[in-house]
N, C-alpha and C positions, 0 to 999 in steps of 0.2 A: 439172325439179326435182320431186322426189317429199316434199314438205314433209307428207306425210299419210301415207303410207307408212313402217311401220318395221316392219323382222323383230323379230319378240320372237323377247329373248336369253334361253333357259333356263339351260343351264349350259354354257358354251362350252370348244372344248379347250384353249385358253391363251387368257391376260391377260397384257398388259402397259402401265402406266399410268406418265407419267412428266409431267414440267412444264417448261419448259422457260424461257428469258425472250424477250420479244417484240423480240429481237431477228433480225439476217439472220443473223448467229450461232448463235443458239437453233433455229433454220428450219433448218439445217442440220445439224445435232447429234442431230435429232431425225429426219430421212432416214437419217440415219449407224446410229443407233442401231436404227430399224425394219429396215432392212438385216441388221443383226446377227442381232435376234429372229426374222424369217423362217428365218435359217441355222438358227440354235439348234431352229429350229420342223421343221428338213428338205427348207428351200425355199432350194434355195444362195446364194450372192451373187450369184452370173453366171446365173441360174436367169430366163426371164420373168416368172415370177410373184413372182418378188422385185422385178425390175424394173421392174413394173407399180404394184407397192404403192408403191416409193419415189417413183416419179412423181406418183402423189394423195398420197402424203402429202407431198411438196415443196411441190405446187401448193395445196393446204389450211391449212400451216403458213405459205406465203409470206402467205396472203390474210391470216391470223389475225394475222401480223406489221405487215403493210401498211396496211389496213382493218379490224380489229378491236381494236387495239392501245389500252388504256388506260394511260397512264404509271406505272410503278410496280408493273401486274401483270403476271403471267405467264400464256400459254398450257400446255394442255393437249393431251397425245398419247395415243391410248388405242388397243391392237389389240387385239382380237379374235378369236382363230381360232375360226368355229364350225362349220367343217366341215375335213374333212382338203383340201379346195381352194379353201375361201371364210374371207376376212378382213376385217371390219368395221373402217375406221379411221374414228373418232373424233376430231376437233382442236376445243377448247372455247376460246372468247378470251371476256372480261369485258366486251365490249362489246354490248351489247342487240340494235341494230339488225339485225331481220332481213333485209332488205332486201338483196340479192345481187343483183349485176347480169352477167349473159352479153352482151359484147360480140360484136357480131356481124361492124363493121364490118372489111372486112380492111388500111386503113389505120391502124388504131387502133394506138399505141402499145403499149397492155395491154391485159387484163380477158379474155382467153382460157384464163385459167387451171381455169375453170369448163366449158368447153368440153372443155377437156383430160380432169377429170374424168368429165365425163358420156359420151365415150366409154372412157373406159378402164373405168369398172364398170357395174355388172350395176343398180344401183339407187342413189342419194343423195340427199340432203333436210338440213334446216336441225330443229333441234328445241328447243325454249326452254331455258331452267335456271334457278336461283332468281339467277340474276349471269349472264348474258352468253348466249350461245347456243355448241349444239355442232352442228360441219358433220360431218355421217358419211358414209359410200361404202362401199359391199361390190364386194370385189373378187374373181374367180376366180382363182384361182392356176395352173390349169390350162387 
């Protein structure tokens, strides 16, 4: 985990910020729709690096559902294009605890989702907020 490591965002070539509720529902709605934004972006739906992005952000949004889920609020989805083959996703939940754990065990039921992550992008890390924490990953698209 790169919890000290952050690319500074000057001005990026697309935004897209949306919220979602901390449901399994909302977790999926929100792959659905990053999906979308990649196409709209030039990055097709059948494309790898579209299918790369929806996979951190599945596995991001499930955690933010699962373990960071405060009753009543909702998570946060935010992409980033800041280069024409790199994508900054962003998922923010209301809950503080930074504390992230990578299972390692290969019996374990879960917690591999972090694993998942960490290979599929290039860098990610945990970062504070005035309410809860945002998990981010940059992803190459290419």
């Amino acid at each position: 985990m790169n919890s000290e490591i952050s690319t500074q965002i000057s001005t990026p070539l697309g935004d897209m910020t949306l919220r979602f509720s901390s449901t399994p529902r909302g977790a999926r709605l929100a792959r659905r729709l990053a999906a979308q934004q990649l196409t709209a972006w030039g990055h097709p739906y059948g494309g790898d690096g579209n299918h790369t992005v929806q996979q951190v952000v599945a596995e991001l949004a499930a955690n933010a559902v699962t373990h960071g889920r405060v009753p009543g609020r909702d998570f946060e989805l935010r992409l980033l294009l800041l280069t024409e083959d790199t994508v900054r996703v962003e998922v923010s939940d209301t809950r503080g605890d930074r504390s992230l754990r990578i299972v390692r065990d290969a019996d374990a039921e879960g917690g591999r989702g972090l694993i998942v992550v960490t290979v599929l992008s290039r860098a990610w890390g945990v970062t504070e907020r005035e309410v809860g924490k945002t998990v981010w990953a940059e992803v190459r698209l290419s």
